[in-house]
C-alpha positions as CSV (number, residue, x, y, z in Angstrom):
1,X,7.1,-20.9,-81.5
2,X,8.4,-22.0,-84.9
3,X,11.2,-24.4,-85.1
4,X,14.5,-23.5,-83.7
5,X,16.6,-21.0,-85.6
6,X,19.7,-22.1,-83.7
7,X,22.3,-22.6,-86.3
8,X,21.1,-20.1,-88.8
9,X,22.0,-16.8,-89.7
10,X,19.9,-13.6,-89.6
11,X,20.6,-10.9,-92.1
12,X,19.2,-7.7,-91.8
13,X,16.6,-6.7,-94.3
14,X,17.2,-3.0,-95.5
15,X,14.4,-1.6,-94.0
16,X,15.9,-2.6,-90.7
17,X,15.3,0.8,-88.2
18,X,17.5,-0.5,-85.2
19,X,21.2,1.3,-86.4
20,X,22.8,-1.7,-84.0
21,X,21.5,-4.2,-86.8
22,X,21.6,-2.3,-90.5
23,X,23.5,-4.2,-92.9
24,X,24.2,-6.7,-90.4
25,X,24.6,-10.8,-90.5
26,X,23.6,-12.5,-87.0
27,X,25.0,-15.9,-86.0
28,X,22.1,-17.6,-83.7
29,X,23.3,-19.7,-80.8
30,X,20.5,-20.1,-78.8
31,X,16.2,-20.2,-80.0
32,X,13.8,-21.6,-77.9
33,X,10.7,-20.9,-76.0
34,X,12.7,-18.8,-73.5
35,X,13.9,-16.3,-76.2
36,X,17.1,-16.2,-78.6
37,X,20.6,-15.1,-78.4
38,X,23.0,-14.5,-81.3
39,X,26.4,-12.8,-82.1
40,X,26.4,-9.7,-85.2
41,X,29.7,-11.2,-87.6
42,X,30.1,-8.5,-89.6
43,X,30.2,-5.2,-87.7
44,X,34.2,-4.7,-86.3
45,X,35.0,-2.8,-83.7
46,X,38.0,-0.4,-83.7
47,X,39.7,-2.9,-81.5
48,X,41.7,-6.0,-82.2
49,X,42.5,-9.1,-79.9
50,X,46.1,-8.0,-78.9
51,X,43.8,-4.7,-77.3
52,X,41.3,-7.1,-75.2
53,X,43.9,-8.9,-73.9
54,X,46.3,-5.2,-73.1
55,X,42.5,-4.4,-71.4
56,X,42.4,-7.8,-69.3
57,X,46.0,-7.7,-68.5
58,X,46.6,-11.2,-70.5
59,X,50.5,-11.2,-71.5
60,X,50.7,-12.0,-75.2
61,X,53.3,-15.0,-76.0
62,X,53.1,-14.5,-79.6
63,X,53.2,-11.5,-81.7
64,X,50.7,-8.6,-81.5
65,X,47.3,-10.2,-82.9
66,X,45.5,-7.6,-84.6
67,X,42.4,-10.1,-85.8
68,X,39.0,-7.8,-85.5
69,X,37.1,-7.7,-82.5
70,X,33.3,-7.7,-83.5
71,X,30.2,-6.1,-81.6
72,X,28.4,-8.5,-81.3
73,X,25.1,-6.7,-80.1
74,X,23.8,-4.3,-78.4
75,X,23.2,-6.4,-74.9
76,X,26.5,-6.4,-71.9
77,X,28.9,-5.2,-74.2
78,X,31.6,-5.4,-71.5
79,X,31.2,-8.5,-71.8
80,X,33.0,-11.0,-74.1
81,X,32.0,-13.9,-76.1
82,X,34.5,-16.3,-78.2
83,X,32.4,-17.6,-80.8
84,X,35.2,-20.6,-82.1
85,X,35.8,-24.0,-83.9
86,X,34.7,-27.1,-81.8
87,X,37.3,-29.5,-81.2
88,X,37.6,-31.9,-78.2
89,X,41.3,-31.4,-77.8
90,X,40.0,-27.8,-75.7
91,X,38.0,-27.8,-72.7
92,X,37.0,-24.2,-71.0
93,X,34.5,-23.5,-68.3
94,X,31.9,-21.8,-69.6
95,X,31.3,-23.0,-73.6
96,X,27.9,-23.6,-75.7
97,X,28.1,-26.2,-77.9
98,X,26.1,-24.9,-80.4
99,X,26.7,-27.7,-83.3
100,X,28.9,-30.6,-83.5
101,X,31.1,-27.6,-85.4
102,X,30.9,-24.3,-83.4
103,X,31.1,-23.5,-80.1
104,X,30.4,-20.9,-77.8
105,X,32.7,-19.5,-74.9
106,X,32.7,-16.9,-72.1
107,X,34.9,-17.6,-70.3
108,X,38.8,-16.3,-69.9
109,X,40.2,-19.2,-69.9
110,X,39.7,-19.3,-73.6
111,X,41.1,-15.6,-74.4
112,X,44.5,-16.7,-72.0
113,X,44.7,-19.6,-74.5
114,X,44.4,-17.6,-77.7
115,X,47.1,-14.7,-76.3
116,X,49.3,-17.6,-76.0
117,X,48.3,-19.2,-79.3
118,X,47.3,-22.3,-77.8
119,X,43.4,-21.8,-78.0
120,X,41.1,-22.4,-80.8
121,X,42.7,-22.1,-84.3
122,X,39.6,-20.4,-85.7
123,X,37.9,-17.7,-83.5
124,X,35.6,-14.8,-83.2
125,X,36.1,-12.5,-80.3
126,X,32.6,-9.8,-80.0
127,X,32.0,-7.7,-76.7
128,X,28.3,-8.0,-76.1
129,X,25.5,-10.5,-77.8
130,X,22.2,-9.4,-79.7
131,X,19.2,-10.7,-77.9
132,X,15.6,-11.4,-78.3
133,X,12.7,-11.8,-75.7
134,X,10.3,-15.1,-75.8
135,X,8.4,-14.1,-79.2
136,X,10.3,-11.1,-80.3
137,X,12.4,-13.1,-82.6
138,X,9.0,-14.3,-84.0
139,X,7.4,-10.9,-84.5
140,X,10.7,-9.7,-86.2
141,X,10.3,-12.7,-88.5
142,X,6.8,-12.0,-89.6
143,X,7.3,-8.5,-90.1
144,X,10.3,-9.2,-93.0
145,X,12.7,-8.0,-90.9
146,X,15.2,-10.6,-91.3
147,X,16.4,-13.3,-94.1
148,X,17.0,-16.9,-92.2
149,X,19.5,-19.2,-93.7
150,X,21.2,-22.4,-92.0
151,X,24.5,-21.4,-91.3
152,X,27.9,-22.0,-92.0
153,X,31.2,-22.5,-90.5
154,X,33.2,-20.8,-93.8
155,X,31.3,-18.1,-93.6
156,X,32.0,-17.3,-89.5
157,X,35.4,-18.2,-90.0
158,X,36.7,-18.0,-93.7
159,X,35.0,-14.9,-94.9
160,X,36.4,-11.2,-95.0
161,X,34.0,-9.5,-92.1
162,X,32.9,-7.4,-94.6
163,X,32.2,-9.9,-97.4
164,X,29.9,-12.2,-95.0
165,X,26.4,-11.1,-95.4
166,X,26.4,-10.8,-99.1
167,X,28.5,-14.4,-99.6
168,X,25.4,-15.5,-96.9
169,X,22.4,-13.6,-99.3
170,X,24.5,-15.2,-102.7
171,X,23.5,-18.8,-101.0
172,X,19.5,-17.9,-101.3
173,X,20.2,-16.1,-104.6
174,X,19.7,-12.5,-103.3
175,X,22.3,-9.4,-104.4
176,X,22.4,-7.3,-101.3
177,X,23.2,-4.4,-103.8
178,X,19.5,-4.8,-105.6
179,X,17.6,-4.8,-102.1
180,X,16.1,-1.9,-101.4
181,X,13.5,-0.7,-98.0
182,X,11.3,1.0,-100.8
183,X,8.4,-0.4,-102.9
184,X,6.8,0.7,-105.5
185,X,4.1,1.0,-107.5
186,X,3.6,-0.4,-111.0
């Protein structure tokens, strides 16, 4: 295995066939021998937190909160992940700290704390996570299927949804405008 991609991003080459990932920007949370696990940051769903919490039957304290819900892959998409802002003020059952900056949870303790705006300042809520087996990340790689950048927080948290892959491809000097899955001939 190459070294650990945890912290980086993955952003979708154009060529990409899987519709799940085209034009998409992948937060990794988790590479290692056993496989990889990331959350897509840039695809929204047509459902916003105040509609996850409705769904869970979480009363809301504050006003509606109509912040994006993401898909965040194409694996248990029932399922949801809080990808947020580390702090040691919060403590939930079930979070990955991922860096010393971003963290991780599934659990509902943490969406109870955001419908009462008492949670994590700076969240991402996705249903589902994108996953790789041991080696499939690798082969993905080596075909040019992805870019790989470290990550960063401003992008996750800071950036319009729909801005975060091209402000991601700026940092490596690549217009995701002037890509194309075509080569040519000269």
């Amino acid at each position: 295995m190459q070294h650990s991609l945890r912290n980086h991003f993955l952003i979708a080459m154009p060529g990409m066939e899987d519709s799940l990932f085209s034009h998409s920007i992948t937060y990794l949370c988790e590479h290692n021998q056993q496989g990889a696990m990331g959350l897509v940051i840039n695809h929204p769903l047509e459902l916003d937190y105040s509609d996850i919490f409705e769904h869970l039957g979480i009363e809301l304290f504050n006003a509606e909160d109509h912040r994006p819900v993401l898909a965040g892959g194409p694996v248990q998409t029932d399922r949801g992940f809080v990808l947020h802002r580390r702090s040691e003020r919060w403590r939930w059952k079930s979070t990955l700290h991922v860096t010393d900056d971003i963290s991780l949870t599934t659990s509902r303790d943490v969406l109870d704390a955001l419908a009462c705006s008492q949670g994590p300042e700076e969240s991402q809520v996705a249903l589902g996570y994108a996953g790789w087996a041991p080696g499939q990340l690798e082969q993905e790689l080596a075909a040019n299927s992805w870019l790989t950048l470290p990550a960063d927080a401003a992008i996750i948290f800071d950036t319009p949804i729909d801005r975060r892959a091209h402000v991601a491809a700026a940092r490596l000097g690549i217009n995701l405008d002037l890509l194309s899955s075509h080569s040519g001939h000269a």
